[in-house]
C-alpha positions in Angstrom: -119.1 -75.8 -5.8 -122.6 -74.4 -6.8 -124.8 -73.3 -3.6 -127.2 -76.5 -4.8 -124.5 -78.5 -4.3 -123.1 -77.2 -1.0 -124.5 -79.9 1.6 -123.7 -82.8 -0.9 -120.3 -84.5 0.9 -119.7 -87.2 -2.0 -119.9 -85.0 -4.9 -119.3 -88.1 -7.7 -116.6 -85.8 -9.3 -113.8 -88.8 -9.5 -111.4 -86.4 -7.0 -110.6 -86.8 -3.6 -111.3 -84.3 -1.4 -111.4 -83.8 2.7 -115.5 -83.3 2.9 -116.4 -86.3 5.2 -114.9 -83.6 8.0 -118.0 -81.9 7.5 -120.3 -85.2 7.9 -122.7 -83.7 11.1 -123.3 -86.1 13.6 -125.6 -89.1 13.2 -129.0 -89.4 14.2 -129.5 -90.4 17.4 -131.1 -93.6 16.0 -127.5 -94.5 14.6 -125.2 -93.6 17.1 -123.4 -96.8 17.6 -120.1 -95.3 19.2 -121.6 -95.5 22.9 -123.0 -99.0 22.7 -120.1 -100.8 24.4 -118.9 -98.2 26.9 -116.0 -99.0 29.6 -118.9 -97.6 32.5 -121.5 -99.9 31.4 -123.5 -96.4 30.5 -126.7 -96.4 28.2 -125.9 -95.3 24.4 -127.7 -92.8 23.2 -130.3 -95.0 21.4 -132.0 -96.4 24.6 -131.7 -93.0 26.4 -134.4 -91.8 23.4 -136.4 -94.6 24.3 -136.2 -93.2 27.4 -137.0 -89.5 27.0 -140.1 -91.3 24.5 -141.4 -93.0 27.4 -141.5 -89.9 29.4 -142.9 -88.0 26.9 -146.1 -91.3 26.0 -149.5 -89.7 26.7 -151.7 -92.8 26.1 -155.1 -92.4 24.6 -158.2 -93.4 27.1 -158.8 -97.0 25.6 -154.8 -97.6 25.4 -154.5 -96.8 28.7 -157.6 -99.0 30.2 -156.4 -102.2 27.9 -152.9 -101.5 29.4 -154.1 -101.7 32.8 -156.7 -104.6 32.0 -153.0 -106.4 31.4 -151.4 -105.8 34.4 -154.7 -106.4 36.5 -155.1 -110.0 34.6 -151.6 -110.8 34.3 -152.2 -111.3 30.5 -150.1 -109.9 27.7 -150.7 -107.2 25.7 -151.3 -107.8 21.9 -150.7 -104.6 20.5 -151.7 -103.9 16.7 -151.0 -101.1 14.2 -149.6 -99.4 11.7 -145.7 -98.9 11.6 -144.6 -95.7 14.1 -148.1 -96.4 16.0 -146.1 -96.5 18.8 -146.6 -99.9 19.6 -142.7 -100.9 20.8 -142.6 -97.2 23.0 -145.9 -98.4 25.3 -143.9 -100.9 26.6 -140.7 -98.4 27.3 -143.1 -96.4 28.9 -144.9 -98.7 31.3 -141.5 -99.8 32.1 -140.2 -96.2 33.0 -143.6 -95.2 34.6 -143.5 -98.3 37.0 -140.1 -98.9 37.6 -139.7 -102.2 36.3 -136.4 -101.8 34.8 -135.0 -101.7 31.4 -137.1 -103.4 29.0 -136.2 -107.1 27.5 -136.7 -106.9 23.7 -137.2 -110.0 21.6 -137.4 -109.1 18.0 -138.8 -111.3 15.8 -137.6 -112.8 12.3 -138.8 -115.2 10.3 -136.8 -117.8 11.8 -137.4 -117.3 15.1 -137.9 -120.2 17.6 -139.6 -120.3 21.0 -135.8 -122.1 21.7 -134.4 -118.6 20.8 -136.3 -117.3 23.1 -135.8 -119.2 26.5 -132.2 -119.9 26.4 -129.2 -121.1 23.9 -127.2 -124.0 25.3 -123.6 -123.6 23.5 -122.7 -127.2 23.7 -119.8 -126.9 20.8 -118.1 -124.3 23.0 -118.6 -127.1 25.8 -117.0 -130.4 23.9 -114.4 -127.8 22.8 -113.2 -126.4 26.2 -113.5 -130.3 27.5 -111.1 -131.5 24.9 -109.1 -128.5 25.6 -108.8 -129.7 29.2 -108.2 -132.7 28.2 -104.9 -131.5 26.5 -103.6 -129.9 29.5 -104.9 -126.1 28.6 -107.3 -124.2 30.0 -111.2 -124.2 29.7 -113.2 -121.0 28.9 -115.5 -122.3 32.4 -112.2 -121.9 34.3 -110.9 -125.5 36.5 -112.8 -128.4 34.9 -114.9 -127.2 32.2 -116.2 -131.1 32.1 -117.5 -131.2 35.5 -121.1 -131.1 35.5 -120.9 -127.9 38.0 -118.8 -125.6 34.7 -122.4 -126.8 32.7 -124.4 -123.1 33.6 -121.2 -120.9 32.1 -122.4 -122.3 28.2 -126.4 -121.5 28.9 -127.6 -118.2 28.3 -131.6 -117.3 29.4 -133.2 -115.5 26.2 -134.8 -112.8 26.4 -138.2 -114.5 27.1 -136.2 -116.9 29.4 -135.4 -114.0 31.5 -138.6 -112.7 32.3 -139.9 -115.3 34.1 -136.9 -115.7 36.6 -138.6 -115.4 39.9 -138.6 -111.7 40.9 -140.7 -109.8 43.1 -141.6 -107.5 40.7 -142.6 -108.2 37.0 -140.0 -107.2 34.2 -141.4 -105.9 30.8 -141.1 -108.0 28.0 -141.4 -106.9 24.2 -141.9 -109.4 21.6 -141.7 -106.9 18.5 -143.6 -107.9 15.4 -144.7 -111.1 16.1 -146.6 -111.3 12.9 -143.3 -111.7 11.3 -142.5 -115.4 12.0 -143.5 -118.8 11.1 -146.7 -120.6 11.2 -145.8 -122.4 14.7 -144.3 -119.7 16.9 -148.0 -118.3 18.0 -149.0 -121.4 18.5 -145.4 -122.5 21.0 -146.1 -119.7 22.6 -149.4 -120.6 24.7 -147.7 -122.7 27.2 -145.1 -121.0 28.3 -147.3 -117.6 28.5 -150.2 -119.6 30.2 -148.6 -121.5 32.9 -145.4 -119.0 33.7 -142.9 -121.6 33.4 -140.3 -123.4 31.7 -137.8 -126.0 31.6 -134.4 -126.7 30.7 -133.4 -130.1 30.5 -129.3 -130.0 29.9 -129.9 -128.9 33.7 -132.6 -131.2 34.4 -130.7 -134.4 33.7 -127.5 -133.5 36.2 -130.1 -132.1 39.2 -128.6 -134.2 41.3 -125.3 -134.2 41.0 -125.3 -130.2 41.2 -124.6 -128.3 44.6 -128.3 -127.9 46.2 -129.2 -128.8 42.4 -128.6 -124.9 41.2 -126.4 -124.4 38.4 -125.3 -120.3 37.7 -126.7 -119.7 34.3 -126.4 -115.9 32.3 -129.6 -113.5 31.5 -130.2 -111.9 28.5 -129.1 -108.6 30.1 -125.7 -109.7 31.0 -126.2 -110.9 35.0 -125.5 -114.2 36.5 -128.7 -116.2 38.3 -128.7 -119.5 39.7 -131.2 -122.2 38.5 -132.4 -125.2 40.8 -133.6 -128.2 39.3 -133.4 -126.8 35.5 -137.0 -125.1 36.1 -137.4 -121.5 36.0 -140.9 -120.4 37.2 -142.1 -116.7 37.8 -143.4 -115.4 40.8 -145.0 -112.3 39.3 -146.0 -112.7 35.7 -143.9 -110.3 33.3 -145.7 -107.4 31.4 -145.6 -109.2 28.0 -146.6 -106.6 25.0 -146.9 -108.7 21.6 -146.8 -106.3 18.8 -147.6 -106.9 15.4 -148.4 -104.7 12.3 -151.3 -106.2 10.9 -149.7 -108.5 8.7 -151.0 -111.9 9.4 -154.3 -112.9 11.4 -153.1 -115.4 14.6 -154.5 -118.4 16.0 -158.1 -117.9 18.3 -155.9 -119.6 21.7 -153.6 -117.1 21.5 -155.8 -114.1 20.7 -158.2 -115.7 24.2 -155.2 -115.9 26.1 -154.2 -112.1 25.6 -155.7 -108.3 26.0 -155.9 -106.9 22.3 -155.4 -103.4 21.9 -155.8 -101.6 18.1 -153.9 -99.0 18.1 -154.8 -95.9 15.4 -152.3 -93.7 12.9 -150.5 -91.1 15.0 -152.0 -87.6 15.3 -150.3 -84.4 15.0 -149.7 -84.3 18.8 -148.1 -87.6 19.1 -145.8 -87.4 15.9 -144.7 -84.0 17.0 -143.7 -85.6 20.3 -141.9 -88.5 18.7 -139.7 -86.3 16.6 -138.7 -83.9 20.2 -138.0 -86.8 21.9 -135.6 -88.0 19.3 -134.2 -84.6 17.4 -135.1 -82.0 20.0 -137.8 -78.9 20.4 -136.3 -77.1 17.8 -136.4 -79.9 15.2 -139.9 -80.6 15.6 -140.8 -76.6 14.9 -138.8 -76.9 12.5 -140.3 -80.1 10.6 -143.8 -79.0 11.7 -145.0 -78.6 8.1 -143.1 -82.1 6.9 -145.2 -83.3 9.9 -148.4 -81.8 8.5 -147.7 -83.3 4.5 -146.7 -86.9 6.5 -150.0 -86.8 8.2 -151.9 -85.9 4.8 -150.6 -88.6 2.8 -151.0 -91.0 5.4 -154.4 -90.8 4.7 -154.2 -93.0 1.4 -150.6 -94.2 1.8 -149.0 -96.6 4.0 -145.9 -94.9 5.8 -143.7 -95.2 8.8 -142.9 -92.8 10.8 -139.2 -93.6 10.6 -139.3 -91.9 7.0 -140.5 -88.6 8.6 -137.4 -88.8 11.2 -135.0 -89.6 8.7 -136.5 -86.5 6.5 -136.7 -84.3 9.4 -133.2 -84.8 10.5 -131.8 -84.2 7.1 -132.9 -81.5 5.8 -132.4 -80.1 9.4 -128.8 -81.5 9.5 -127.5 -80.9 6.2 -130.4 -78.2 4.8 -130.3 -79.0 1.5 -131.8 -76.2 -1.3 -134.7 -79.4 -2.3 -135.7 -79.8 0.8 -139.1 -80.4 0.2 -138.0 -83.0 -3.0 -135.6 -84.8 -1.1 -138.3 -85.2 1.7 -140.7 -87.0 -0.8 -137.8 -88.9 -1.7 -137.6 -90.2 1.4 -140.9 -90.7 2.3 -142.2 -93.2 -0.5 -145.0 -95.0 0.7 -144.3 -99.0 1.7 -147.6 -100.4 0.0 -146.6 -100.5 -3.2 -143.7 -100.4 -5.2 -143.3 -96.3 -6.5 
């Protein structure tokens, strides 16, 4: 094998060989192998969050808009170019604050205000009750049919789950908003203006519930009782919309929120997103792809994802093109190449 050739593991010569042992660790950013850990510990992925949110040093305008938000309990519309680092302000009002892990609600072009207050399985519900009725055992435990077993097939989304009545806000990120449909903007004014929300499967059995609660799931995994099939918030959640630019939205729902533009990266704040993800060395390292990503995000639209992806391989696997494989990477997203 030619030194060209040396970091390549499949080589495309038609023989089998043993060179996936030599396949370096994944990018932090794809390390799936600690999401679903016996301890309940973080994977890797959220702890970069993490270490981003420690490292965010908001601009004087960000930060005033930011706390024009929390003052006015009024979300955040956040705006920008991809890697503006629109999704790590909210990780790191969340980590400054102590406001606990954030709720992420990531939008696609079928997304439905539904998805995001709760999902009521009824299928799994008619299923267990027939199952019961067979003489076998319901996925509720005792009588899956009794109106009490109801709260073990709802689930609060993730938007459902911060408005639960807490002391203390929880941070809420609905990521690129300007990705759905026509009418999700438009659902969304209630529920953000008054706080509140109802869910009627609970709603029609109040009264034949114990104290009319029912014990419903969050979209974090933890058990919370509902009385009356109303959920209402005490302290309004830190709601950061973010979108990147694609779409203008509806005039209620720009008056209803704080609007904050935020500009392409510098040098400064790229260079800190690539430590907090690869490491100190790997951003002195990448300075100068830093430097060319900046440049030609001048006329070209890019995201800083490419620059991470470049970085870490020709850090990781140091090929001899380094500089070719990191244009090949970076292709700009505006047009086709």
């Amino acid at each position: 094998m030619t030194e060209s050739s040396e970091w390549l593991i499949y080589r495309g010569a038609g023989e089998p060989h043993d060179g996936m042992n030599r396949l370096p660790p994944p990018p932090p950013w794809r390390d799936f192998s600690g999401r679903d850990t016996a301890d309940g510990s973080q994977n890797r992925r959220l702890g970069a969050h993490r270490h981003l949110a420690e490292l965010h040093r908001p601009g004087a305008e960000e930060l005033e808009m930011i706390n024009a938000a929390l003052y006015l309990r009024r979300p955040l519309l956040v705006t920008g170019s991809p890697g503006a680092g629109k999704s790590t302000l909210a990780h790191s009002v969340a980590y400054e604050l102590g406001l606990g892990d954030v709720l992420r609600w990531s939008i696609v072009s079928r997304s439905t205000l539904g998805d995001g207050l709760y999902d009521y399985d009824a299928i799994a519900r008619l299923q267990d009750v027939q199952i019961a009725a067979q003489g076998g055992y319901g996925a509720a435990g005792g009588n899956p049919g009794a109106v009490e077993a109801i709260g073990s097939y709802i689930r609060l989304g993730p938007l459902g789950t911060a408005l639960l009545p807490s002391d203390t806000p929880r941070v809420l990120l609905i990521d690129e908003l300007d990705k759905s449909d026509i009418d999700l903007p438009n659902d969304l004014l209630n529920v953000l203006e008054e706080g509140e929300f109802e869910i009627p499967e609970l709603q029609r059995i109040a009264d034949r519930l114990p104290d009319g609660e029912a014990e419903v799931l969050t979209a974090d995994g933890t058990k919370v009782r509902v009385r009356d099939g109303r959920v209402r918030c005490r302290a309004f959640p830190f709601v950061v919309l973010t979108s990147n630019g694609e779409r203008d939205f509806p005039a209620p729902l720009m008056r209803r929120c704080i609007h904050l533009q935020l500009d392409r990266p510098d040098h400064n704040r790229l260079a800190t997103f690539v430590r907090a993800h690869l490491g100190d060395e790997a951003a002195r390292a990448g300075d100068d792809l830093i430097n060319r990503f900046l440049e030609r995000s001048r006329s070209e639209l890019l995201a800083t994802d490419q620059l991470l992806n470049a970085i870490y391989l020709t850090d990781a696997a140091a090929p001899p093109s380094r500089d070719r494989l990191a244009d090949l990477l970076i292709q700009r997203l505006d047009r086709p190449r």
